[in-house]
N, C-alpha and C positions, 0 to 999 in steps of 0.2 A: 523265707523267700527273700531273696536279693533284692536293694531297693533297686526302682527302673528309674531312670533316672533322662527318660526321653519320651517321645509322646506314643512311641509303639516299640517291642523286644527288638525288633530288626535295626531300630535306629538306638538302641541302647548297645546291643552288640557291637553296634558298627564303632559307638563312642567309645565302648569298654577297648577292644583291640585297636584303637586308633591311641587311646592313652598308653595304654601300653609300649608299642611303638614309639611312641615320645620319649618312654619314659628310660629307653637303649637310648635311644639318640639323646638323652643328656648325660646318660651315665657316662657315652662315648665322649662326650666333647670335653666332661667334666676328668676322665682317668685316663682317657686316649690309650686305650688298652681293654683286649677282653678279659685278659687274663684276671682270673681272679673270681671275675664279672656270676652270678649266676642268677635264675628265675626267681629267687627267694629276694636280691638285692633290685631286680625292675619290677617287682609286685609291691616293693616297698617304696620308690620314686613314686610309682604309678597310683598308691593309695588303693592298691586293690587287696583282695588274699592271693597268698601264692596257688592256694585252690583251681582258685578262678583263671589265673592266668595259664592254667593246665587245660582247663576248658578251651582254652583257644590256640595255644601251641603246645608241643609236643614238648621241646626242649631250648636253651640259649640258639643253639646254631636256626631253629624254625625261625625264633624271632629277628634272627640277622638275617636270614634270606627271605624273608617276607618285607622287612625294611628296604634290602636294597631291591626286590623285584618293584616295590611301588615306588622308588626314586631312581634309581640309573636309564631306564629307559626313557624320561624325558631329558636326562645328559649325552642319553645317545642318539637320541632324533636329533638336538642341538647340533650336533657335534657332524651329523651327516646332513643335516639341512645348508650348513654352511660351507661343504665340499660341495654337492650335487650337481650347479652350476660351474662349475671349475672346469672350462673345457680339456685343460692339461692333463693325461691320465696323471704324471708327476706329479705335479702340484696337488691335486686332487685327493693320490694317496697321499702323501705328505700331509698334508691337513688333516687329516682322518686321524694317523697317527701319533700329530703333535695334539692334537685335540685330546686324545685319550691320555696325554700327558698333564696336559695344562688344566686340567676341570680338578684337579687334586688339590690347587689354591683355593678355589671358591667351596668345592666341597670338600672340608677335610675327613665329616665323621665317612663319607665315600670312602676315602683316601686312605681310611683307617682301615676299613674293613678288608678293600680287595689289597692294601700294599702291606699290612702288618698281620692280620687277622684270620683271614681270608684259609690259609692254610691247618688252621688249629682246627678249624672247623669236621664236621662229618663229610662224607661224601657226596648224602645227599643235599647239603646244603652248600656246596660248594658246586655241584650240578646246575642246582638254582641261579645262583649268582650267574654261573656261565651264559646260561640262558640266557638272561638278564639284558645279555649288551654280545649277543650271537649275532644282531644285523650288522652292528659295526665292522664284524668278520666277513660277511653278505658284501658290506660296499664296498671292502679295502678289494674283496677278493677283484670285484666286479671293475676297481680303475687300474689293479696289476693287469687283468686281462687285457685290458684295453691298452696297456701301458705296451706290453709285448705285442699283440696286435699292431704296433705302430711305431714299435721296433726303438720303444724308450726305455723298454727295461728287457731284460733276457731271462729267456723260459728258466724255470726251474722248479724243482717238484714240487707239490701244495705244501706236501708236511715238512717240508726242508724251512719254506720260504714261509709257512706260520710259526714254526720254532723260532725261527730268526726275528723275527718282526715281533712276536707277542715279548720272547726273553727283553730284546731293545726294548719296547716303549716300556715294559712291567719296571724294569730297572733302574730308567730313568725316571719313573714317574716315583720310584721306591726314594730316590735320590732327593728326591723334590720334595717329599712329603717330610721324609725323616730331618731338610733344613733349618736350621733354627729361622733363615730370613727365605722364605720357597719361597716370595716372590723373584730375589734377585738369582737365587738355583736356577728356576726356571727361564729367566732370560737366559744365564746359561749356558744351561744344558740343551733348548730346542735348538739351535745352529748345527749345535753336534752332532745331534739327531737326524737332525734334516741331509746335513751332508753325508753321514756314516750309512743312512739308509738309502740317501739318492744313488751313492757312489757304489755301493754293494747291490743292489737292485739293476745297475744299467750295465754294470758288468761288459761283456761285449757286444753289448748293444752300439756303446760309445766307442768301439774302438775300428773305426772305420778310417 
């Protein structure tokens, strides 16, 4: 029997998959890469059996998308807490945006996963992550509306105008990550951003 190593299974469990989890996020900061990466080498950071860590995930891709479902959405309440007041529908989306940009300085093993990683992965773990950070799609959607509502940006189809806006910020944010100096990328890259999206978004809204 497994030593328990907490005052009750339920808080042992919680300790076991919470190490584990740790123990991707140092692999990541340490290789900055999945490649390679598998359950047998985070059982070994982690000081567990690779047994055990089957017990709790399925496969690598489980444990990356259970990592970023328990970290990206307090980067995306952030990141919409600080638009929601913005009475400018522009400015507003812009923020949202450049947010989804700029959080790849402070979180890189983030930055790793959705700008390098992210694609290697299964379907259904890449499902996951989408989920993950779907309300930021919810607000952008909510201050375009508003934006055209108010005759700042011009109508255009949903899946036109999410292709557009996800490829921008994915690219730039890909841009920023893979810098050797991403803080000085990201100053930048956001002007570009801001304007290549302001200016493509108001379309003929602006041509009055």
């Amino acid at each position: 029997m497994p030593r328990i190593n907490a005052a009750t299974i339920e808080e042992h469990k919680a300790l076991t998959r919470q190490r584990i989890l740790d123990a991707l996020q140092t692999l990541l900061v340490e290789t900055e890469s999945l490649e390679g990466l598998s359950l047998g080498d985070v059982s070994s950071v982690a000081g567990i059996g690779r047994t055990t860590v089957y017990e709790y995930f399925t496969d690598l891709g489980d444990v990356v998308a259970t990592l970023v479902e328990g970290t990206l959405p307090g980067v995306v309440d952030d990141i919409i807490s600080e638009s929601e007041d913005i009475p400018d529908p522009a400015e507003r989306f812009l923020t949202i945006a450049t947010g989804m940009i700029s959080f790849v300085v402070e979180d890189p093993v983030l930055g790793l996963i959705l700008h390098r990683a992210e694609s290697s992965l299964s379907p259904d773990a890449q499902s996951r992550i989408a989920a993950a950070h779907g309300s930021l799609t919810t607000a952008m959607g909510d201050a375009y509306r508003d934006g055209v509502e108010r005759k700042v940006f011009s109508a255009m189809p949903p899946d036109v105008l999410g292709a557009l806006v996800h490829d921008t910020t994915m690219s730039a944010a890909k841009l920023v990550f893979q810098s050797s100096d991403a803080r000085a990328e990201l100053d930048r890259v956001l002007p570009i951003v801001r304007s290549f999206l302001l200016n493509g978004l108001a379309g003929k809204a602006h041509q009055h």
